[in-house]
C-alpha positions as CSV (number, residue, x, y, z in Angstrom):
1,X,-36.7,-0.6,9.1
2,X,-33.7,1.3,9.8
3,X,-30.3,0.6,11.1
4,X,-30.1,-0.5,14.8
5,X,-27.6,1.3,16.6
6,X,-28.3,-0.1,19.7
7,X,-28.0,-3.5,18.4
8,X,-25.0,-3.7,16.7
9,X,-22.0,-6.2,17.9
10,X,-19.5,-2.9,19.2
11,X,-18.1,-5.1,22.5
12,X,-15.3,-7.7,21.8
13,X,-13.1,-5.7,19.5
14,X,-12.5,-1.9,19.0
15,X,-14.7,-0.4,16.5
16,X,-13.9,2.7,14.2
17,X,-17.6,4.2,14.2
18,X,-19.6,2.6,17.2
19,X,-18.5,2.1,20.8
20,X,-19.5,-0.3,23.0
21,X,-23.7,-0.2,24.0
22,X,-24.2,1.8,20.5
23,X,-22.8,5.0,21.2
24,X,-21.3,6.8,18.3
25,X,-17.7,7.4,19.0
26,X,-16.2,11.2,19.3
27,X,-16.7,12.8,15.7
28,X,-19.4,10.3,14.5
29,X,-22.6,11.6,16.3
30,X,-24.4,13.0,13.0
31,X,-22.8,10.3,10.2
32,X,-25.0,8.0,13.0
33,X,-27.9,9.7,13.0
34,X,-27.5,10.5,9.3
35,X,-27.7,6.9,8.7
36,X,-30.0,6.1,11.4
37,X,-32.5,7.9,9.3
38,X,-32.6,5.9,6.3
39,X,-35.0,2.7,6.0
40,X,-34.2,-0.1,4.0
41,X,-35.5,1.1,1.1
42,X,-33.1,4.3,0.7
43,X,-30.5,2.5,2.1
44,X,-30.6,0.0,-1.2
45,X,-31.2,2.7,-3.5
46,X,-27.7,4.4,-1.7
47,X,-26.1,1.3,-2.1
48,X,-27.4,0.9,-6.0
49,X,-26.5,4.4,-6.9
50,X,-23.0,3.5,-5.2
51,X,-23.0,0.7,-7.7
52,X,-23.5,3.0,-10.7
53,X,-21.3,5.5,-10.5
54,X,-18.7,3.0,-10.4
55,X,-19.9,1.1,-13.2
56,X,-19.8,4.5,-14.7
57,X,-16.9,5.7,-14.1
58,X,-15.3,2.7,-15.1
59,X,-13.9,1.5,-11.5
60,X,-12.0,-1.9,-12.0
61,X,-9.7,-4.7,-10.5
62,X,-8.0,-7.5,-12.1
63,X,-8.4,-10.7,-10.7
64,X,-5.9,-13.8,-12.4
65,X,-8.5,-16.5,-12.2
66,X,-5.1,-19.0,-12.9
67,X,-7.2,-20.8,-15.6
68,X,-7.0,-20.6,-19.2
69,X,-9.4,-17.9,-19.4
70,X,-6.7,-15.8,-17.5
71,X,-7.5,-12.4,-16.0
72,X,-11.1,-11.4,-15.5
73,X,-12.1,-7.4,-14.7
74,X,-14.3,-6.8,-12.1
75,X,-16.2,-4.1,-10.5
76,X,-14.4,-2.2,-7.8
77,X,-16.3,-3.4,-4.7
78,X,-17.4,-0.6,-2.2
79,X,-18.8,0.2,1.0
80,X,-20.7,3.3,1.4
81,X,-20.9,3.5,5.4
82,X,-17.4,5.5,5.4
83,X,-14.5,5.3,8.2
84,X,-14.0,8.4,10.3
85,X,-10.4,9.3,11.7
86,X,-10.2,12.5,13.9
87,X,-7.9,15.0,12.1
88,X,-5.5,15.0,15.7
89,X,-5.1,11.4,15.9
90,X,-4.5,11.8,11.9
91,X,-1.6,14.8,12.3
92,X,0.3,11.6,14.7
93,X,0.0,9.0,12.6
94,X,1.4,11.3,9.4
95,X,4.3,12.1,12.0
96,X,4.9,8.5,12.5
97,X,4.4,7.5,8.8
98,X,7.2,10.1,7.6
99,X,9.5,9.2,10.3
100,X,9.3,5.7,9.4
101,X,9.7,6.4,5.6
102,X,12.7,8.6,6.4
103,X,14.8,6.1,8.3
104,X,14.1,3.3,5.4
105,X,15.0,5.7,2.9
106,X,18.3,6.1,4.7
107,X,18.6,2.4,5.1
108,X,18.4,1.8,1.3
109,X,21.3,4.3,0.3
110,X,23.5,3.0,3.3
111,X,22.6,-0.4,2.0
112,X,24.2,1.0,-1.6
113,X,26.9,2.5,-0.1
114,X,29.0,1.6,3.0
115,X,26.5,-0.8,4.4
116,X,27.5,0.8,7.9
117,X,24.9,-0.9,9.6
118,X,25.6,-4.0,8.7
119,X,29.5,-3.2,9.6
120,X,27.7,-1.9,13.2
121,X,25.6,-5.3,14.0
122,X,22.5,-3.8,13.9
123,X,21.3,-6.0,11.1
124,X,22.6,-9.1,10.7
125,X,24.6,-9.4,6.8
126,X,22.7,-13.0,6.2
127,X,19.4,-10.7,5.6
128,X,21.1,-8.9,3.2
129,X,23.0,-11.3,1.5
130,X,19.9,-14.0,1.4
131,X,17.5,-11.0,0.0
132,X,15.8,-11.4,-3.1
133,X,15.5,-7.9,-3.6
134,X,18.7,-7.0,-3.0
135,X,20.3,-5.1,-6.5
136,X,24.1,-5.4,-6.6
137,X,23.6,-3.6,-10.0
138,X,23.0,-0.4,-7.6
139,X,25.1,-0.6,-5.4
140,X,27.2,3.1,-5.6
141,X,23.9,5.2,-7.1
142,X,23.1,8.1,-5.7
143,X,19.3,9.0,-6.9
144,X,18.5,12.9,-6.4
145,X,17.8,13.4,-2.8
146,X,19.4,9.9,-1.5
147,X,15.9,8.8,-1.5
148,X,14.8,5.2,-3.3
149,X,11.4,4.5,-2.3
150,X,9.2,7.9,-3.8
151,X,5.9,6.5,-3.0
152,X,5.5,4.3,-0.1
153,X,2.0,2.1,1.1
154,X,2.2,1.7,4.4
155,X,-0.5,-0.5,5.5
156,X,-2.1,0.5,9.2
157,X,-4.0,-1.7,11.6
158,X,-5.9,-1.0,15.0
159,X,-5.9,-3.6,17.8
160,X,-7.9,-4.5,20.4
161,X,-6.7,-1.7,22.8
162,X,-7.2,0.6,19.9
163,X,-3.5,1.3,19.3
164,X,-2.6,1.9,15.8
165,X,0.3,-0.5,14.6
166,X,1.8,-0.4,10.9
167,X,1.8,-4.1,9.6
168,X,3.8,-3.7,6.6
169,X,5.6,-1.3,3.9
170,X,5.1,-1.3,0.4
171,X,7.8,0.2,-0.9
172,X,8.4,-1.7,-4.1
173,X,5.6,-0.5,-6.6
174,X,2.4,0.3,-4.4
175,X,-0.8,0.4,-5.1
176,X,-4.6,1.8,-4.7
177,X,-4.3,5.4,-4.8
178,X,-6.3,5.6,-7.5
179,X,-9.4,3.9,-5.8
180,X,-8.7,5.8,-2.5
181,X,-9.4,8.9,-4.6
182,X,-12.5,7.3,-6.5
183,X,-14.0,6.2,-3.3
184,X,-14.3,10.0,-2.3
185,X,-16.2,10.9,-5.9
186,X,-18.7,7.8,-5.0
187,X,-19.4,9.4,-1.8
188,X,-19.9,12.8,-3.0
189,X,-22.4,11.4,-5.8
190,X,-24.2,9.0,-2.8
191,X,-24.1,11.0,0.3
192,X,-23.4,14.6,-1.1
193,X,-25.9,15.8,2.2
194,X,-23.1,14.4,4.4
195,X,-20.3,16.4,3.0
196,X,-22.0,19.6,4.9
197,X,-22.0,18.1,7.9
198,X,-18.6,17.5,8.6
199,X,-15.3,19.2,7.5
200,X,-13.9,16.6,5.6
201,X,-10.2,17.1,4.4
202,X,-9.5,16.8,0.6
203,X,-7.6,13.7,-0.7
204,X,-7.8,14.9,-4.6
205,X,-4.9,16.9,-4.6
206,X,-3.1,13.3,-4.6
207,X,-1.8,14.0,-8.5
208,X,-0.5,17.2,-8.0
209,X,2.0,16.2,-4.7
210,X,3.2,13.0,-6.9
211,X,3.4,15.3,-10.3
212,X,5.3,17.9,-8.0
213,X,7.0,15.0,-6.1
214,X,8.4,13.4,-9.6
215,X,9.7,16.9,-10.7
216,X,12.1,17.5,-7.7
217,X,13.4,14.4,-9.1
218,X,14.3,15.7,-12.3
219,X,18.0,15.5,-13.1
220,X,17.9,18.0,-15.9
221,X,17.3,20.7,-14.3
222,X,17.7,22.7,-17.2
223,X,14.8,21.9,-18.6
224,X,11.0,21.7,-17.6
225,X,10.9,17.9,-16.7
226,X,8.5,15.6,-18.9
227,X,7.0,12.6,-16.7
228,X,6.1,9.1,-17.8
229,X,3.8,6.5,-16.2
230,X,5.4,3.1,-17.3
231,X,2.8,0.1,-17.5
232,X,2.9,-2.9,-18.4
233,X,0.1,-2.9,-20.0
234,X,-3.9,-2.9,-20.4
235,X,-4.0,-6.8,-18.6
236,X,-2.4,-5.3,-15.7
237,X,-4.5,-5.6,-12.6
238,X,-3.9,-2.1,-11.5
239,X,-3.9,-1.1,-15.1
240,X,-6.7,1.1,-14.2
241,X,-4.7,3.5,-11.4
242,X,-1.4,3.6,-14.1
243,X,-4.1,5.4,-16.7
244,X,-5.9,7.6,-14.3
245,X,-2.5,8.6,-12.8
246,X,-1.2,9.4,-16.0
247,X,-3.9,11.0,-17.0
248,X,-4.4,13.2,-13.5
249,X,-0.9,14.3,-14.2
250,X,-0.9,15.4,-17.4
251,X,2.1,12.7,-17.6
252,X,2.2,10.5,-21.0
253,X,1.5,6.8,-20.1
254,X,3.9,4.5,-21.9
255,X,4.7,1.0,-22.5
256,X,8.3,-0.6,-22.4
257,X,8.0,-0.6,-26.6
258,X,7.1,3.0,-26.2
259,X,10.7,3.9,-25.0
260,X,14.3,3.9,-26.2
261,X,17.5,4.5,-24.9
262,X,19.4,6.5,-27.0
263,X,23.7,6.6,-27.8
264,X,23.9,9.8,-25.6
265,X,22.5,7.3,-22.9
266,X,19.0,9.6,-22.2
267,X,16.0,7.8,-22.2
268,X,13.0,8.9,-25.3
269,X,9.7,8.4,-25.7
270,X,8.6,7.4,-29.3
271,X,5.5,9.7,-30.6
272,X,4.5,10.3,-34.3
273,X,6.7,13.9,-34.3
274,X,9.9,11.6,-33.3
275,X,11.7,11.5,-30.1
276,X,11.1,12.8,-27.0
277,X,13.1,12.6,-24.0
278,X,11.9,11.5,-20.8
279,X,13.2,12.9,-17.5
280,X,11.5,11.0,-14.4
281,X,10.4,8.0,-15.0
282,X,7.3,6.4,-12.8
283,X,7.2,3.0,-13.1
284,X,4.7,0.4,-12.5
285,X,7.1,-2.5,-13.2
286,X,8.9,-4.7,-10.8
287,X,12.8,-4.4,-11.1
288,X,13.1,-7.9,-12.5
289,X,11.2,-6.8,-15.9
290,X,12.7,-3.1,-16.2
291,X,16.0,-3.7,-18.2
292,X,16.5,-7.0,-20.3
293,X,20.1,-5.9,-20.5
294,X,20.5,-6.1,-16.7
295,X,17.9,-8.5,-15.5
296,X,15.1,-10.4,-17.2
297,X,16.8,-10.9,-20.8
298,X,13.6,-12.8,-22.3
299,X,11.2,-9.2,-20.5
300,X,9.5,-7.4,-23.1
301,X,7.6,-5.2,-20.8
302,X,10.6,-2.9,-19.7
303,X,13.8,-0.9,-21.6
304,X,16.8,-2.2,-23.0
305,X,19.8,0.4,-21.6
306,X,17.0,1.7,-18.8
307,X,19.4,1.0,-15.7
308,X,22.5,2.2,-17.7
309,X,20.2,5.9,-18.3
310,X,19.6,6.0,-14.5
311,X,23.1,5.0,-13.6
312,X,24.1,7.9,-15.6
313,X,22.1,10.4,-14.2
314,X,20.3,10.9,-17.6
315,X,16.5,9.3,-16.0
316,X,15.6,9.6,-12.6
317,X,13.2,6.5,-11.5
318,X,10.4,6.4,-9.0
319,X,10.9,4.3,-7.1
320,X,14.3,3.6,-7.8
321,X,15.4,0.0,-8.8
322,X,16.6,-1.8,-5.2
323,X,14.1,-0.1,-3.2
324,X,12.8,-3.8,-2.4
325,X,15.9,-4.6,-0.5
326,X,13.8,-2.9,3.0
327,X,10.1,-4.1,1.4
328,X,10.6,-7.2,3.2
329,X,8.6,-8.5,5.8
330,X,11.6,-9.6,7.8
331,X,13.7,-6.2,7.5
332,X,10.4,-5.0,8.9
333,X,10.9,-6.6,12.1
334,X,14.5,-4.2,12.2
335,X,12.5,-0.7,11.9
336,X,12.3,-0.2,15.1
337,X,15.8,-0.4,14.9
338,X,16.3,1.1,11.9
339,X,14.7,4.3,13.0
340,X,16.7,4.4,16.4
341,X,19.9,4.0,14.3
342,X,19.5,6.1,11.3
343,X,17.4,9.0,13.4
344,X,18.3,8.6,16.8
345,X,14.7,8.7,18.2
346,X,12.2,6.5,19.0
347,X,9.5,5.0,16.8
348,X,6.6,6.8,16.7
349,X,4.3,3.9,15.5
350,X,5.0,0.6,16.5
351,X,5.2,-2.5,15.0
352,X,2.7,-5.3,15.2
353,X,5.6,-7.8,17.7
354,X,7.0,-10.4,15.4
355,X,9.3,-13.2,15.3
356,X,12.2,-13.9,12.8
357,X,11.8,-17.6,11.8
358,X,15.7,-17.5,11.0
359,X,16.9,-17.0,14.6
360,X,16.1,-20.5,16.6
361,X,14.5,-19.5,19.5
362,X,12.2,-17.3,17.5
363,X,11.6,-20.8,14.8
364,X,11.4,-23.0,17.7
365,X,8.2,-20.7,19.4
366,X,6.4,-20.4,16.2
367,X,6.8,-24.1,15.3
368,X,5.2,-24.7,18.8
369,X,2.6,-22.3,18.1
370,X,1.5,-22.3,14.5
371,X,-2.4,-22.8,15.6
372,X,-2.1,-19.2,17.2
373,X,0.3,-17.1,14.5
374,X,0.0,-15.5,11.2
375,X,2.7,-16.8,9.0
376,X,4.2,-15.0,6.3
377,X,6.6,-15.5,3.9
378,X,9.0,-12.7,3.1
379,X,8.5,-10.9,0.0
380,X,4.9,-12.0,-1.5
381,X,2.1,-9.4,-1.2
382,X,-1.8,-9.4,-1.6
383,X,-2.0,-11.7,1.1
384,X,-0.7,-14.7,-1.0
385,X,1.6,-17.5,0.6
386,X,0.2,-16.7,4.0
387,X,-1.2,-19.2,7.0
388,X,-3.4,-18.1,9.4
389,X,-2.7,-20.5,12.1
390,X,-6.4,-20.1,13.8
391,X,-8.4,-21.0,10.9
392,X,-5.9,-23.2,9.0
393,X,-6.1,-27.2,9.1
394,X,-3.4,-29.3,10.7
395,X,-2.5,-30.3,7.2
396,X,-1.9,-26.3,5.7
397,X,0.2,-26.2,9.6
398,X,2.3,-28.8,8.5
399,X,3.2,-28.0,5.3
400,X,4.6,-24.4,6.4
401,X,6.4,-26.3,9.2
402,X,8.1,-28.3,6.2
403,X,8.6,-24.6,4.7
404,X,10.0,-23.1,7.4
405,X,12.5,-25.5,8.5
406,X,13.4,-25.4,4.5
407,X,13.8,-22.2,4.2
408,X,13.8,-20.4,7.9
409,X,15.1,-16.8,6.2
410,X,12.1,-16.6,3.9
411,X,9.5,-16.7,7.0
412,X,8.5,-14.5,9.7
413,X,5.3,-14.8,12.3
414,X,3.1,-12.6,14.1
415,X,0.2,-13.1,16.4
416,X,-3.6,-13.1,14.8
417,X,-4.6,-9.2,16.1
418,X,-7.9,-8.5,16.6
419,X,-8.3,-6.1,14.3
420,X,-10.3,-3.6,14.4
421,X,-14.0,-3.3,12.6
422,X,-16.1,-0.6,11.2
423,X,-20.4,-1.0,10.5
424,X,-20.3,-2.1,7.0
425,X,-23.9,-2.3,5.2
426,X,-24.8,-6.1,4.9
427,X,-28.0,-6.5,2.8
428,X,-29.8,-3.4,4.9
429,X,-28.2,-3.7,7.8
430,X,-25.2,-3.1,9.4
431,X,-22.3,-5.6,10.8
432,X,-18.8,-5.0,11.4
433,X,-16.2,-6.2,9.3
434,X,-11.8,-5.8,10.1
435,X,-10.5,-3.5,8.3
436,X,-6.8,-1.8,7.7
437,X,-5.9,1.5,6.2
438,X,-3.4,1.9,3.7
439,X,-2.0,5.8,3.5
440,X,0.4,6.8,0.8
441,X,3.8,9.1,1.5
442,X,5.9,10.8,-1.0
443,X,9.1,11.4,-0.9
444,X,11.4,13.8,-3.1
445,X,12.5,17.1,-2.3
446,X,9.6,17.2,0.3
447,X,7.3,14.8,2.3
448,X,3.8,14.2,2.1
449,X,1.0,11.9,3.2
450,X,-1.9,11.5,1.7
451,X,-5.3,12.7,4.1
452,X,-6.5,9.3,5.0
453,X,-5.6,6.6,2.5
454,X,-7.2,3.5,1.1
455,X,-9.8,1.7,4.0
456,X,-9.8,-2.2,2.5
457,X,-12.8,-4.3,4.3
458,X,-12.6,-7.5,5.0
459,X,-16.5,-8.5,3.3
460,X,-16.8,-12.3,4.7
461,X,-18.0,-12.5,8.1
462,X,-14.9,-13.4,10.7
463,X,-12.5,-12.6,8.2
464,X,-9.4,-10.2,8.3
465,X,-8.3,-10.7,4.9
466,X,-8.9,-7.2,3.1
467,X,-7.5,-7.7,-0.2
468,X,-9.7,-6.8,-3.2
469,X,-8.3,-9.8,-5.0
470,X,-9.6,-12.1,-2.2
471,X,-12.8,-11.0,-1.5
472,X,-12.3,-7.8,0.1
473,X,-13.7,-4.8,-0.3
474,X,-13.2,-0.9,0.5
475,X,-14.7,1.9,2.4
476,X,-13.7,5.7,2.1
477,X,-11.9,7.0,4.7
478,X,-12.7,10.6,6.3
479,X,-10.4,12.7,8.3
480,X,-12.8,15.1,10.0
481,X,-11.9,17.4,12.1
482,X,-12.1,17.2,16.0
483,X,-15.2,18.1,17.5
């Protein structure tokens, strides 16, 4: 047996690969017929030697079981039928994705400074004001470059009509780089004949655009700038992506009792020769745990005297503290606005349509409609403390009705897309599966967006949630070039 081209479900919903009556879609003729080649049998030895490099190589998530056994590691889980983007349709979307990063990088310093669009009525204060992510211990910094949010996870989706729509931005302390640039060493080691068949651009030069991306941010520019990874630690789910990009950057990877601010207000790094100072700091802890001084006094996972260093100028931070105030899935509702405002053009990517559970008419429509929305509450990610209206009881639709009229600011709605699938291997065959696409832009002294990005699969049949933590898995992601 091999796969069945002509057989596979391409007709209610856009796929990636296939189009409708089995057709390969433009660029995907010979990863087809490559596949179409392979019976069962080398298809589960693919899939097994998949399996072993990871185990190998040490691939890992952390899933919090929420018992008393706690955290549990587990396997990255991969798909090696990989999703092809054309290299034109890719150069738009980067447009789109630095635009957008751009504008909310302006939107953060405003927000710290004059708050002129707030003074203007674009955005209404009460989002501000209500935020939970909003840092009045920020307000007047100026990091190097006015920029706030260094590395940003945009996450894509594709609808039905096979537009492209961002659905959120992670602009906090974003993750799955590391496993975007793993999946690519998988494939080479599964499917290295496929890698001369197609010109497939390069996504492992990730490390050396953040490393370079960190230095611009170096505020002692007298001196060669010495970069930190901050962690909180080994039972850290993404634990695994703060070592490797430590490691990838020849950048020290430190813990919050690994640090010190000294008198002089710079920030050191204890080793067994003494002191060393630290100039740009990446950290992978939320601002709440950074600075006991400032924020959580009982954290032992960040820096006494951290925030007064980078108040100072003495430690640039990526990303900086109060970058959270626009990773907020109501403020995303205002980039379209935000762009026009800040920019003066147009969005180059739209947004998925929404509705603002604080405004009444927009409350009243989703209360009407929960059975046909995606509700989500402003600032959890992972795909936690959402309903999806379509499969959720009339129980789980009242309780966020008793949510929402609680707390109207914290909520915002969106209609269930049909999202997009890709041919994922299921035993040996091949079904689809929704999928989104998470790309990665820096921001410093330059701009840069990762080739592709991080494809998370939705595994179960029928569903569209992607997350590793909840049962999704992840595909590579190939931008080949048009042919």
């Amino acid at each position: 047996m091999t796969i069945e081209w002509k057989n596979y479900p391409a007709r209610d919903v856009w796929d990636e690969l296939i189009a409708p009556g089995g057709r390969a879609r433009r660029g995907a003729a010979a990863l087809k017929k490559a596949l179409a080649k392979l019976d069962d049998n080398e298809l589960q030895e693919r899939r097994y030697a998949a399996e072993l490099a990871i185990r190998s190589m040490g691939i890992t998530f952390t899933v919090y079981s929420g018992e008393e056994s706690g955290a549990i590691d587990r396997e990255w889980p991969f798909d090696i039928i990989p999703r092809l983007i054309l290299k034109s349709e890719w150069d738009a979307i980067s447009r789109g994705l630095i635009q957008r990063v751009n504008a909310l990088n302006q939107f953060i310093d405003d927000i710290y400074h004059k708050q002129q669009i707030l003074k203007d009525n674009v955005l209404p204060r009460i989002y501000i004001d209500k935020s939970r992510d909003f840092r009045p211990e920020c307000m007047g910094v100026s990091p190097p470059h006015r920029v706030w949010s260094h590395v940003c996870g945009s996450d894509l989706v594709r609808g039905g009509d096979g537009t492209v729509y961002v659905l959120e931005d992670n602009l906090r302390v974003p993750s799955g780089v590391s496993y975007m640039l793993e999946n690519r060493e998988v494939m080479k080691r599964v499917f290295p004949e496929l890698f001369t068949d197609y010109v497939i651009h390069p996504v492992d030069d990730y490390p050396t655009q953040l490393a370079n991306t960190l230095r611009s941010l170096n505020p002692n520019a007298n001196r060669t700038a010495q970069l930190a990874v901050l962690t909180p630690g080994i039972y850290n789910s993404a634990y695994f992506e703060h070592a490797y990009l430590a490691n990838a950057m020849a950048a020290e990877l430190v813990e919050g009792r690994d640090l010190v601010v000294g008198k002089d207000d710079y920030l050191y790094m204890r080793t067994i020769e003494g002191l060393v100072r630290v100039d740009v700091l990446y950290r992978r802890i939320d601002d709440t745990f950074i600075d006991p001084e400032v924020f959580n006094q009982d954290s032992v996972l960040g820096v006494p005297g951290l925030m007064r260093a980078w108040r100072a100028g003495k430690v640039a931070l990526a990303n900086a503290p109060g970058c959270g105030v626009a990773d907020d899935k109501v403020i995303y509702t205002y980039v379209p606005d935000i762009i026009r405002y800040y920019l003066s053009e147009e969005p180059l990517l739209p947004n998925v349509p929404s509705y603002r559970c604080v405004e009444k008419e927009h409350r009243d429509y989703v209360l009407d409609n929960l059975d046909q929305l995606v509700v989500k509450p402003a600032n959890e990610s992972g795909g936690y403390g959402m309903m999806i209206g379509p499969k959720a009881s009339k129980k789980e639709r009242n309780q966020f009705a008793r949510q929402i009229r609680a707390n109207p600011r914290n909520y915002m709605a969106q209609p269930m897309l049909n999202l997009s699938t890709s041919p994922t291997l299921i035993d040996t065959h091949a079904e689809p599966r929704h999928l989104d696409l998470r790309p990665f832009i820096l921001s410093g002294a330059d701009n840069y967006v990762t080739t592709g990005g991080l494809t998370r699969v939705a595994m179960r049949k029928g569903s569209i949630v992607v997350n590793s933590s909840q049962g999704g898995g992840s595909k590579d992601t190939w931008v080949v070039d048009d042919q």
